[in-house]
NUPATI-334326 format. One record per residue (C-alpha): residue number from 0; residue in one letter; x, y, z; chain. Coordinates in nm, 3 decimals. Layout:
<rs>
<r num="NUM" residu="A" x="X" y="Y" z="Z" chaine="A"/>
...
</rs>
This chain:
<rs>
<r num="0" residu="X" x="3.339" y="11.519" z="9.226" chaine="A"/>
<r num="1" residu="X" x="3.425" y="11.293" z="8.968" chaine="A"/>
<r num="2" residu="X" x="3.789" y="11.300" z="8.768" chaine="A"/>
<r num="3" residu="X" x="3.572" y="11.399" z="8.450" chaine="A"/>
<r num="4" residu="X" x="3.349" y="11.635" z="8.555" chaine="A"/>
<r num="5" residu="X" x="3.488" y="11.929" z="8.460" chaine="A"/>
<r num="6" residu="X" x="3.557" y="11.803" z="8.112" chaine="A"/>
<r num="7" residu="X" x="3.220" y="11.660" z="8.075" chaine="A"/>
<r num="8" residu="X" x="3.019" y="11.990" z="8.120" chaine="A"/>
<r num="9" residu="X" x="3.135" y="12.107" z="7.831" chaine="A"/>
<r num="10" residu="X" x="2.977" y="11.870" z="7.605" chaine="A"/>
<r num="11" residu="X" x="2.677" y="11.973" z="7.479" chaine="A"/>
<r num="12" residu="X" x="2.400" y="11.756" z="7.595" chaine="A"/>
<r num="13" residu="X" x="2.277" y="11.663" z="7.251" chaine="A"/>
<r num="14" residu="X" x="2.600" y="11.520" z="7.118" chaine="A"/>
<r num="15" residu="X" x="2.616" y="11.140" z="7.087" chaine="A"/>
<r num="16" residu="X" x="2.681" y="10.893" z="7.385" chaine="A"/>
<r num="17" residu="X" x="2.970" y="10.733" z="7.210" chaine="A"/>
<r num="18" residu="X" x="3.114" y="11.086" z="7.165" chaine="A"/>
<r num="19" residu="X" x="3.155" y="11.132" z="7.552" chaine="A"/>
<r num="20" residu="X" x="3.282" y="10.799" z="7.608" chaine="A"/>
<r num="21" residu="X" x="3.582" y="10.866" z="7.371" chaine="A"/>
<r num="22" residu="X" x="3.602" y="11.134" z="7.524" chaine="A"/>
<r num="23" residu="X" x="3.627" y="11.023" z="7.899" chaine="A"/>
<r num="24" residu="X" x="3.871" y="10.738" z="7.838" chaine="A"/>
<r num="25" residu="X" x="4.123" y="10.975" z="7.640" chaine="A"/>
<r num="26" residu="X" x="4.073" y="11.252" z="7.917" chaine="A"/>
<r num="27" residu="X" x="4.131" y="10.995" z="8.144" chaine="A"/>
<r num="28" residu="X" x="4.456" y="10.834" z="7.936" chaine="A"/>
<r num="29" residu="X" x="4.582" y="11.176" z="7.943" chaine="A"/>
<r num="30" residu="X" x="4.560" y="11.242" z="8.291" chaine="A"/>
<r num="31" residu="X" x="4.685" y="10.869" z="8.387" chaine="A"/>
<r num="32" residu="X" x="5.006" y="10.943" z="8.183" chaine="A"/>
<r num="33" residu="X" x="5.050" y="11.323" z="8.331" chaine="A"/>
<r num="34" residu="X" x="5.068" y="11.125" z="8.686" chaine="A"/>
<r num="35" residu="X" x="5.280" y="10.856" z="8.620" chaine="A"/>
<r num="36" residu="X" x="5.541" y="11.102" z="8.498" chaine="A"/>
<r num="37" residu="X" x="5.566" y="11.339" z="8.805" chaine="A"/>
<r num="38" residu="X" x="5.575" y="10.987" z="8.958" chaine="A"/>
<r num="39" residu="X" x="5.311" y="11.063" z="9.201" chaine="A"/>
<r num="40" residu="X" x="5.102" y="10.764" z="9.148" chaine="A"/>
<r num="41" residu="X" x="5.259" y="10.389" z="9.129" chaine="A"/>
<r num="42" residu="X" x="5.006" y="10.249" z="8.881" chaine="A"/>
<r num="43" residu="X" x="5.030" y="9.843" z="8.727" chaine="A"/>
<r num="44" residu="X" x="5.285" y="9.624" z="8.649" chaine="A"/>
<r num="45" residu="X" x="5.329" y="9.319" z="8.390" chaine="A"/>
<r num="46" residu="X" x="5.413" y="9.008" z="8.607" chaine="A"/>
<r num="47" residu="X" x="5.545" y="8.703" z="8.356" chaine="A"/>
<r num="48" residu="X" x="5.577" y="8.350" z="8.514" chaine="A"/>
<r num="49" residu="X" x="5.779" y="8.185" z="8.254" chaine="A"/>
<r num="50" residu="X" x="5.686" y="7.781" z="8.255" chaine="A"/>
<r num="51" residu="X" x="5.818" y="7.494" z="8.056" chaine="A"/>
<r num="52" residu="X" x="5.505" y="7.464" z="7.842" chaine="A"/>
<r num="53" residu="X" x="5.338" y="7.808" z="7.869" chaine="A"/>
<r num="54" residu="X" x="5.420" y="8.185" z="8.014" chaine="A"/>
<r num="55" residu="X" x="5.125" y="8.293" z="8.216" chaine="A"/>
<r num="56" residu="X" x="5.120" y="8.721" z="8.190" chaine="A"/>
<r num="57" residu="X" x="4.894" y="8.941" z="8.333" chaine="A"/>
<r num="58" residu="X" x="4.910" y="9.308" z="8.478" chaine="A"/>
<r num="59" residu="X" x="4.831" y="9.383" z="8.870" chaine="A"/>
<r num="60" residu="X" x="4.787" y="9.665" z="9.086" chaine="A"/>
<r num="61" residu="X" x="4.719" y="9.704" z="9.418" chaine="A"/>
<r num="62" residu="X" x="4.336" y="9.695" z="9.344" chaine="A"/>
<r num="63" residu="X" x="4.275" y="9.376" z="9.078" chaine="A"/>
<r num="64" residu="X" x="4.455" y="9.171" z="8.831" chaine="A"/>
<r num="65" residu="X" x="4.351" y="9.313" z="8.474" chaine="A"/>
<r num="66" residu="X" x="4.358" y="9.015" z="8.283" chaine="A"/>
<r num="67" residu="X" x="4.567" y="8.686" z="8.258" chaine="A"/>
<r num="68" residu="X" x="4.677" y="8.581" z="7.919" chaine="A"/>
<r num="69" residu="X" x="4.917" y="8.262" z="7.815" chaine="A"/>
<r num="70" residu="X" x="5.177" y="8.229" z="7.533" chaine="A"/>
<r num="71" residu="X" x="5.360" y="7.945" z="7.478" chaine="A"/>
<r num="72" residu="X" x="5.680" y="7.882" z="7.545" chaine="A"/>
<r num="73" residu="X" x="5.927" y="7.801" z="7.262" chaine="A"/>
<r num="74" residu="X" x="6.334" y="7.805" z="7.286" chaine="A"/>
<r num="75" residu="X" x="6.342" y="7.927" z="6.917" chaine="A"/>
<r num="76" residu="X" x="6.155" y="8.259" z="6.963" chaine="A"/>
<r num="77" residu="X" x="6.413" y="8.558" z="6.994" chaine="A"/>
<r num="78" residu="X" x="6.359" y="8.850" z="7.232" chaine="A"/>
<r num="79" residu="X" x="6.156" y="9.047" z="6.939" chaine="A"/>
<r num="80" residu="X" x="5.934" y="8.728" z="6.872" chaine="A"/>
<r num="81" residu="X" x="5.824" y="8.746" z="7.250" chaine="A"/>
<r num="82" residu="X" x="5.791" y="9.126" z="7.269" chaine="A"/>
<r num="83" residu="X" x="5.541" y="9.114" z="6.979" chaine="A"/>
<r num="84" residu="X" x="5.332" y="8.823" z="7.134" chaine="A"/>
<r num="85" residu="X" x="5.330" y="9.031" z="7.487" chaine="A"/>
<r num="86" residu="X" x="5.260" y="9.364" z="7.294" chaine="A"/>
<r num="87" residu="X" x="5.023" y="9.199" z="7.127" chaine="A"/>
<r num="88" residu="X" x="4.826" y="9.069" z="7.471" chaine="A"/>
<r num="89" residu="X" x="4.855" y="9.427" z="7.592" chaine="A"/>
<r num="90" residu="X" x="4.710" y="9.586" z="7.287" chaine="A"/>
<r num="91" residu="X" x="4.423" y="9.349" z="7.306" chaine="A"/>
<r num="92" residu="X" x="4.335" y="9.483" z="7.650" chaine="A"/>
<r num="93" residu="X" x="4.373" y="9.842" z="7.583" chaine="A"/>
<r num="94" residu="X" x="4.650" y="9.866" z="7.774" chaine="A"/>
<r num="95" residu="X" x="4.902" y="10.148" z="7.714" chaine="A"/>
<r num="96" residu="X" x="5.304" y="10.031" z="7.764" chaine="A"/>
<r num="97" residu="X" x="5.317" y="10.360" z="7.911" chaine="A"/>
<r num="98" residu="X" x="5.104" y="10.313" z="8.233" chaine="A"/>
<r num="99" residu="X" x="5.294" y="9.994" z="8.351" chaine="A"/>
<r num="100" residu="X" x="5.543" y="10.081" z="8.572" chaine="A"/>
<r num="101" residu="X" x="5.776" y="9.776" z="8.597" chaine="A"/>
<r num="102" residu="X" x="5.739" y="9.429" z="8.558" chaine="A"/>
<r num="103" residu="X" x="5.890" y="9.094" z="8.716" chaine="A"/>
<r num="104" residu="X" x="5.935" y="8.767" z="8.616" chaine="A"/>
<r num="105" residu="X" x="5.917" y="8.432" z="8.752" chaine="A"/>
<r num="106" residu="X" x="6.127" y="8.175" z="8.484" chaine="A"/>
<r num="107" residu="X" x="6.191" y="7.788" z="8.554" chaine="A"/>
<r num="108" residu="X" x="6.327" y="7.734" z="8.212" chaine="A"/>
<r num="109" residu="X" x="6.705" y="7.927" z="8.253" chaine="A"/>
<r num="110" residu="X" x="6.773" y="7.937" z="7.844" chaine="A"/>
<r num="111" residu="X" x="6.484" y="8.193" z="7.809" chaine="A"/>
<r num="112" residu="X" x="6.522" y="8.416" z="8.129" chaine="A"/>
<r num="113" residu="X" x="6.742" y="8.659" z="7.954" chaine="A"/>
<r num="114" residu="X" x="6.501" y="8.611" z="7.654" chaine="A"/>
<r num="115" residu="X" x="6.189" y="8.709" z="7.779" chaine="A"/>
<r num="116" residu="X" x="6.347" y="8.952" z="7.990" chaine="A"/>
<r num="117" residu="X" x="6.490" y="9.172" z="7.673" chaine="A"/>
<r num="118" residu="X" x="6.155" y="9.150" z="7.541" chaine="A"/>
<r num="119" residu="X" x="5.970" y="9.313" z="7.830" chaine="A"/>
<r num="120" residu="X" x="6.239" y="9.560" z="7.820" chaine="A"/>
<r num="121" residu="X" x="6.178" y="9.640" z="7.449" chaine="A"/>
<r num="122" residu="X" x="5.825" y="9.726" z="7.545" chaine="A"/>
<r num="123" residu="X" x="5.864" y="9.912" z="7.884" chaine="A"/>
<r num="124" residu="X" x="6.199" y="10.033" z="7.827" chaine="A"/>
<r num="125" residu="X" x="6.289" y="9.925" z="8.165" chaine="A"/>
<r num="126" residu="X" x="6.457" y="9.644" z="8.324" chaine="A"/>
<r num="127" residu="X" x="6.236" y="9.356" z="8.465" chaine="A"/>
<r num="128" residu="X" x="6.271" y="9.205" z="8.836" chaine="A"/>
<r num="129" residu="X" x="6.399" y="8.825" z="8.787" chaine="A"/>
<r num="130" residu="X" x="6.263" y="8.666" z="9.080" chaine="A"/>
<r num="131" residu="X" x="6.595" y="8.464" z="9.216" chaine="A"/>
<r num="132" residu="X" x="6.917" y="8.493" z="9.414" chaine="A"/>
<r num="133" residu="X" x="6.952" y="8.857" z="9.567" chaine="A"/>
<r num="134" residu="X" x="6.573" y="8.929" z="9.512" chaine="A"/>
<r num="135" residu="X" x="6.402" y="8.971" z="9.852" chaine="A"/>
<r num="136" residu="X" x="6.126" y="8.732" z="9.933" chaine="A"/>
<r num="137" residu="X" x="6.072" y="8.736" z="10.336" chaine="A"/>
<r num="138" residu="X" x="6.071" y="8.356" z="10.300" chaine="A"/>
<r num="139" residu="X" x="6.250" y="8.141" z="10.509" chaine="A"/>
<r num="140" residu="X" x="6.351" y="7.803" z="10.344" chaine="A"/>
<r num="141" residu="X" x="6.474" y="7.476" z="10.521" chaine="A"/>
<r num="142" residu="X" x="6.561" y="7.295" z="10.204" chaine="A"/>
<r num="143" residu="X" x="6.911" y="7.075" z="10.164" chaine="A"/>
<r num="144" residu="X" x="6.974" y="7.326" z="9.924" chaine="A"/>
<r num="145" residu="X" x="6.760" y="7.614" z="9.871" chaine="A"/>
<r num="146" residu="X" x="6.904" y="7.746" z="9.505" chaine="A"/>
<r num="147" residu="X" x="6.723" y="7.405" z="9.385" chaine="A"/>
<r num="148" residu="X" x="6.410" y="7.544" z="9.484" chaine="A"/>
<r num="149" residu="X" x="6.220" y="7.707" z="9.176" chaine="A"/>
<r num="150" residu="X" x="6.128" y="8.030" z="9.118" chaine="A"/>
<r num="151" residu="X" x="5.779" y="7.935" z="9.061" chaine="A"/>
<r num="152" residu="X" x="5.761" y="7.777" z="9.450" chaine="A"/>
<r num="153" residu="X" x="5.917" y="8.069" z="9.576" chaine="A"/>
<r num="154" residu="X" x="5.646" y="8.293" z="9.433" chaine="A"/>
<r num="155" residu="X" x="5.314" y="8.078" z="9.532" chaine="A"/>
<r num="156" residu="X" x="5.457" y="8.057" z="9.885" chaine="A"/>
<r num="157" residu="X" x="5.497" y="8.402" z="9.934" chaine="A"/>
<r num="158" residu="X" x="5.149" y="8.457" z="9.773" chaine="A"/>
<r num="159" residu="X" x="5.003" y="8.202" z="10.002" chaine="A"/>
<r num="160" residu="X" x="5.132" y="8.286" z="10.326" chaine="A"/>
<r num="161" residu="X" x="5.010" y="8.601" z="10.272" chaine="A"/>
<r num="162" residu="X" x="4.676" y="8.541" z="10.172" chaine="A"/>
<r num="163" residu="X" x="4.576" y="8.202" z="10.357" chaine="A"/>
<r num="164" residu="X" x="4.847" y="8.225" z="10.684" chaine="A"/>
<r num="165" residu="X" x="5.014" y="7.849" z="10.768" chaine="A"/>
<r num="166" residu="X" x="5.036" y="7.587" z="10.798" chaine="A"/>
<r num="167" residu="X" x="4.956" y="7.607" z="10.470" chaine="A"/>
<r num="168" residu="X" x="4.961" y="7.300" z="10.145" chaine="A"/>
<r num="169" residu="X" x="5.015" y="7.474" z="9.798" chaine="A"/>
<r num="170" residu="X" x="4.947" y="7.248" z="9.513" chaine="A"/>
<r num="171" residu="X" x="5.055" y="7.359" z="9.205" chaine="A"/>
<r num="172" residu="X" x="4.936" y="7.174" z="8.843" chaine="A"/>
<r num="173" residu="X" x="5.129" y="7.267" z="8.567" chaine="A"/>
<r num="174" residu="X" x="5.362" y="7.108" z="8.391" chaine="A"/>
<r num="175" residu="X" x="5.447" y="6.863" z="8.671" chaine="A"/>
<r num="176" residu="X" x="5.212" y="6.891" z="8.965" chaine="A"/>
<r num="177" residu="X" x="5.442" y="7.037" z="9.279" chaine="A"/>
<r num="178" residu="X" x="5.306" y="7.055" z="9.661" chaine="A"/>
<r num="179" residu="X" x="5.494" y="7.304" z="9.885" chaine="A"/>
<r num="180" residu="X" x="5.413" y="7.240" z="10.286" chaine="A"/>
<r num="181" residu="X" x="5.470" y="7.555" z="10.486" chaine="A"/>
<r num="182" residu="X" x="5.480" y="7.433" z="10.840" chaine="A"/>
<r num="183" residu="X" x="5.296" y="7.613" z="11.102" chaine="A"/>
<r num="184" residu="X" x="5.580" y="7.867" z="11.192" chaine="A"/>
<r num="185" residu="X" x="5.621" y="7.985" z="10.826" chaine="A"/>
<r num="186" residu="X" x="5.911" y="7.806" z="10.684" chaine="A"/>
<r num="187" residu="X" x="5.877" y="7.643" z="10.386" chaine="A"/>
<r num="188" residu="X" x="5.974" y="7.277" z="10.459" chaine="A"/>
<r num="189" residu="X" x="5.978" y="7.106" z="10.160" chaine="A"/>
<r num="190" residu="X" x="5.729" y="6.913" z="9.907" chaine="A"/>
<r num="191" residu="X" x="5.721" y="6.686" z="9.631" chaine="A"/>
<r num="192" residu="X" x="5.706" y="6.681" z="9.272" chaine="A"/>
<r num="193" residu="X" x="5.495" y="6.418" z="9.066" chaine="A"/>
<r num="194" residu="X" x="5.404" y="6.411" z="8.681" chaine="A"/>
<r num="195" residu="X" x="5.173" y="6.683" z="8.591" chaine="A"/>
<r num="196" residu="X" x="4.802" y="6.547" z="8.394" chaine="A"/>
<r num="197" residu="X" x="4.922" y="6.625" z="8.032" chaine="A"/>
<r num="198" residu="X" x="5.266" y="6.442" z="8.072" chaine="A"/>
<r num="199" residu="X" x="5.087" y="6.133" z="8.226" chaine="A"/>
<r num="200" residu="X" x="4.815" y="6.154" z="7.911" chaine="A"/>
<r num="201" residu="X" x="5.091" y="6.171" z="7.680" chaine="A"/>
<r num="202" residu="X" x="5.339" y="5.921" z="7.837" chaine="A"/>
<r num="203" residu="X" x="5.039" y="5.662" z="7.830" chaine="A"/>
<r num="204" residu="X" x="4.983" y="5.762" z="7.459" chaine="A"/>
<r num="205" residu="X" x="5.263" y="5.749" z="7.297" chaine="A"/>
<r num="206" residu="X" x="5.381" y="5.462" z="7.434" chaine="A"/>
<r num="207" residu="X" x="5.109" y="5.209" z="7.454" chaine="A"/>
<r num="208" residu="X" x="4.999" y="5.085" z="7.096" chaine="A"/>
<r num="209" residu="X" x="4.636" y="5.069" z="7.173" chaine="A"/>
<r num="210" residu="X" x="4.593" y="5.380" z="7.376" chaine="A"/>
<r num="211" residu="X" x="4.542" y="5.769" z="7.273" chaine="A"/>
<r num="212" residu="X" x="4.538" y="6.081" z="7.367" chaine="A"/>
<r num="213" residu="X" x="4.137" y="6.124" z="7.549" chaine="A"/>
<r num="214" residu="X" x="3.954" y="6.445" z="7.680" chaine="A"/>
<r num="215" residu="X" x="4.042" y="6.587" z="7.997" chaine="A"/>
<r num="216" residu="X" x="3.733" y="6.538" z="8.171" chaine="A"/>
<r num="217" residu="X" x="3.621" y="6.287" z="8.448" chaine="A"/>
<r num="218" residu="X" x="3.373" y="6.000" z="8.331" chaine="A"/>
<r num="219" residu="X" x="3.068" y="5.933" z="8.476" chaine="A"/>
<r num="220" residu="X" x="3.171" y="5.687" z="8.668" chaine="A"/>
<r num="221" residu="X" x="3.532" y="5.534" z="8.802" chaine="A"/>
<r num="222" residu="X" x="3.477" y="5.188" z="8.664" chaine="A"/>
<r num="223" residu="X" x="3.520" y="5.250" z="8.307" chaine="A"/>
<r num="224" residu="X" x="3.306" y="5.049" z="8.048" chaine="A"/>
<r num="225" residu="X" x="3.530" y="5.142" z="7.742" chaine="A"/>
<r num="226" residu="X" x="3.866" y="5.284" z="7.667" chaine="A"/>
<r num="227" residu="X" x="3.790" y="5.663" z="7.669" chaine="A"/>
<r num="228" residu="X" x="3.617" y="5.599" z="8.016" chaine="A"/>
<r num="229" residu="X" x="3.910" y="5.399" z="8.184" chaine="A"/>
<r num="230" residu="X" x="4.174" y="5.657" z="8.090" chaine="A"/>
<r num="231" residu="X" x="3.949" y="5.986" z="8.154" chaine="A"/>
<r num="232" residu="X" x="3.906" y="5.778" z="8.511" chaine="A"/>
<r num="233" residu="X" x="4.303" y="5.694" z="8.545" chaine="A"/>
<r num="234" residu="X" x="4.402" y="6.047" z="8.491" chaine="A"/>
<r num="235" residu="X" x="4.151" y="6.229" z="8.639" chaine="A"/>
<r num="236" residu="X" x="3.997" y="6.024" z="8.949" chaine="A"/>
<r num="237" residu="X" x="4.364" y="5.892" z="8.969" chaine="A"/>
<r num="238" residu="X" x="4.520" y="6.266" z="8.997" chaine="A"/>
<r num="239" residu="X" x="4.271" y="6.394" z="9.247" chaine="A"/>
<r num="240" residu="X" x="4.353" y="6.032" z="9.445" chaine="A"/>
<r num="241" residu="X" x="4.698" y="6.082" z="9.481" chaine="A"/>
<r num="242" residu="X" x="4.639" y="6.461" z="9.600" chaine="A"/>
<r num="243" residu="X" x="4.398" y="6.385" z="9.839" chaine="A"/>
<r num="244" residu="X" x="4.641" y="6.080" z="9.964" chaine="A"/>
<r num="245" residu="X" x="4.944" y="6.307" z="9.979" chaine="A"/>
<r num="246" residu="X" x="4.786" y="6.554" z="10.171" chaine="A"/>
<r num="247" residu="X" x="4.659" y="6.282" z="10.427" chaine="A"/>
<r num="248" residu="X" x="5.032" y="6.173" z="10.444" chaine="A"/>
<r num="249" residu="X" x="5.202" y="6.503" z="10.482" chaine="A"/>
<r num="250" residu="X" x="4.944" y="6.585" z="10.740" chaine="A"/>
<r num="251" residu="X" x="5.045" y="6.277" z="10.929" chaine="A"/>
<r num="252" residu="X" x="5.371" y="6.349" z="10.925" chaine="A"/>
<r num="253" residu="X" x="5.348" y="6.739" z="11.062" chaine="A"/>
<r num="254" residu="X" x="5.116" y="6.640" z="11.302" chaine="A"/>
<r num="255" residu="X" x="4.838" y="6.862" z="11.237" chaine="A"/>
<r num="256" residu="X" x="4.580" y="7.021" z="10.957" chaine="A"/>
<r num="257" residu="X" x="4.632" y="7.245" z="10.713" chaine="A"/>
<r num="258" residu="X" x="4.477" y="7.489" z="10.472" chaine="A"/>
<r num="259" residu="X" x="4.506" y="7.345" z="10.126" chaine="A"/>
<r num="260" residu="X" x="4.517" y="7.554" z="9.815" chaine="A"/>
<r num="261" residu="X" x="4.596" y="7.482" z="9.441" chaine="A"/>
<r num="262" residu="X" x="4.642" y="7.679" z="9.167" chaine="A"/>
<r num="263" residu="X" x="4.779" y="7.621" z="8.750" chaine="A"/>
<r num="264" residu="X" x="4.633" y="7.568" z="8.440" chaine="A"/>
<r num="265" residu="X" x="4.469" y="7.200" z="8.544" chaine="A"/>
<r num="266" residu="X" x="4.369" y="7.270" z="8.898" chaine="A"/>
<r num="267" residu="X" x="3.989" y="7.364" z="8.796" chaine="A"/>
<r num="268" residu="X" x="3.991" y="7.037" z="8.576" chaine="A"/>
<r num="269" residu="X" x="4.140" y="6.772" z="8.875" chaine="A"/>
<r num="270" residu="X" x="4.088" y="6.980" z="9.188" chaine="A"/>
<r num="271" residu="X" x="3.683" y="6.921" z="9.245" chaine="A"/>
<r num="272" residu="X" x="3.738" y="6.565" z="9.258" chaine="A"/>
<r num="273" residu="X" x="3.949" y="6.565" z="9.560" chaine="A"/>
<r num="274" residu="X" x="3.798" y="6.468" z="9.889" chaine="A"/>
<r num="275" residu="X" x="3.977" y="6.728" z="10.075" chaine="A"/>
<r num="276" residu="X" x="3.843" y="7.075" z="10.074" chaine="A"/>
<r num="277" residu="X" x="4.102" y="7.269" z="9.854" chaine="A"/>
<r num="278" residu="X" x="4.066" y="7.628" z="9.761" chaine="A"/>
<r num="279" residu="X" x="4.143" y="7.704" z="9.407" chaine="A"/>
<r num="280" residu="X" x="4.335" y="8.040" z="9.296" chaine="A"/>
<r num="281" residu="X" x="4.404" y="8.006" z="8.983" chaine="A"/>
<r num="282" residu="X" x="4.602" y="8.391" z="8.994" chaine="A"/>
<r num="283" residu="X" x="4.810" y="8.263" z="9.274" chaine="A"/>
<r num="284" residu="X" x="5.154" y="8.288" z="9.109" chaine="A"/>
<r num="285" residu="X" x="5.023" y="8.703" z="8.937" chaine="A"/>
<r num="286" residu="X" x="4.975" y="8.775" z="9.345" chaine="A"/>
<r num="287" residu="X" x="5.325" y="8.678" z="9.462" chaine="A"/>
<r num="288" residu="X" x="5.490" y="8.820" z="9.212" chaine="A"/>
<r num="289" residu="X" x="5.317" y="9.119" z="9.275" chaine="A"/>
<r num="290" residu="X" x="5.394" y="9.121" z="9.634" chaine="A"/>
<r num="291" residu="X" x="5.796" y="9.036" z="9.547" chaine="A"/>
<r num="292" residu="X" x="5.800" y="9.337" z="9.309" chaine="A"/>
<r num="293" residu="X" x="5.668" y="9.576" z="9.581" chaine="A"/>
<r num="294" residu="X" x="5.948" y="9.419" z="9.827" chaine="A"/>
<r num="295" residu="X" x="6.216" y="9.505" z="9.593" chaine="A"/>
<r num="296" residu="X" x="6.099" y="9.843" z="9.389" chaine="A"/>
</rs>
């Protein structure tokens, strides 16, 4: 029988639609809330990966990722300035503070980790996870030193070992564009870091006279016949050349193939060019940071 039943027999059968759909989703708010206080039921959390140029926040359960919204990031922004942007998301989706039952947080920009994390506190009234020394990830790393590594890399390997197995390639295009090799036995082995597509576009901007900042969008063809066309070909054909070539190189070098997946804001703009075959996830980091919080609840 369904959770409403009993409340919906007792509408009269000639009353609006509309009245017993208000009616269902505050029965069903009620009930929701009654659970999550005899703590019987482990319901969503708000996962935060904190980036240089924007923080990507969603909430997650066990079942589906509810949405995925982005703010950006600014050092001047105090803890309250942040709490009312995220409050803000969360209001938008109809989402109570009350049914999220923690939250984590993935930041590579240190001079906003306490920051954002007094602002989810302000509207959870609990203390995030800060994914970082002492967390548990089940990931073993054979870096020179493995503190380096950033909390962002941590959190796509652990979501892609999961999901895709190794040897695994995760190509990550944010900011800077970052490829993490997890070797065949599960270790993450290393990577390499190159200029992400926006700081190449701007670099190329602001310092050559005659050029500007162009569309993100591959031309119709590589050989440009204008301006427009032979930087939209340079950043975008170029991009999805150097992936394709690194992954032919790190392949070489471990000796065998691997699955390839990318994820971040400009994977779905650089990604289909590639030669390889590359599976996009855009919600990559929102699953391993999922899967960290459950580790360490």
């Amino acid at each position: 029988m369904c959770l409403f039943c009993n409340k919906l027999i007792l509408i009269n059968q000639n009353k609006s639609i509309n009245i017993v759909i208000l009616i269902i989703l505050e029965y069903n708010r009620s009930i929701l809330r009654d659970i999550i206080k005899k703590g019987t039921y482990i319901t969503m959390i708000l996962a935060i990966d904190m980036g240089n140029t924007a923080a990507v926040l969603g909430c997650i359960d066990d079942q589906k990722i509810y949405f995925t919204e982005e703010l950006s990031t600014d050092l001047s922004k105090s803890p309250l300035e942040y709490a009312m942007g995220i409050k803000t998301v969360l209001e938008l989706y109809n989402i109570d503070s009350d049914t999220i039952s923690g939250a984590i947080i993935s930041c590579v920009v240190p001079s906003l980790q306490q920051v954002i994390s007094r602002a989810v506190q302000k509207i959870i009234n609990k203390a995030p996870l800060i994914v970082g020394p002492g967390l548990k990830t089940g990931l073993n790393i054979k870096m020179d030193n493995a503190r380096e590594m950033g909390s962002d890399l941590i959190v796509d390997s652990v979501a892609g070992i999961n999901r895709y197995g190794a040897p695994l390639i995760i190509i990550d295009m944010g900011t800077a564009t970052t490829i993490s090799v997890i070797d065949k036995d599960r270790n993450y082995i290393g990577g390499a870091i190159t200029p992400g597509v926006n700081i190449a576009m701007n670099a190329l901007s602001s310092n050559a006279a005659q050029l500007f900042n162009v569309g993100l969008q591959a031309p119709s063809r590589v050989i440009g016949k204008n301006t427009v066309e032979c930087m939209q070909s340079g950043i975008i054909l170029g991009n999805a050349s150097c992936i394709d070539g690194m992954i032919d190189r790190i392949e070489d070098e471990l000796g065998y193939r691997t699955t390839v997946v990318a994820t971040g804001g400009l994977s779905g703009i650089v990604i289909p060019y590639c030669r390889h075959d590359i599976i996009i996830e855009p919600r990559l980091l929102l699953m391993g940071l999922k899967l960290l919080y459950d580790k360490n609840a």
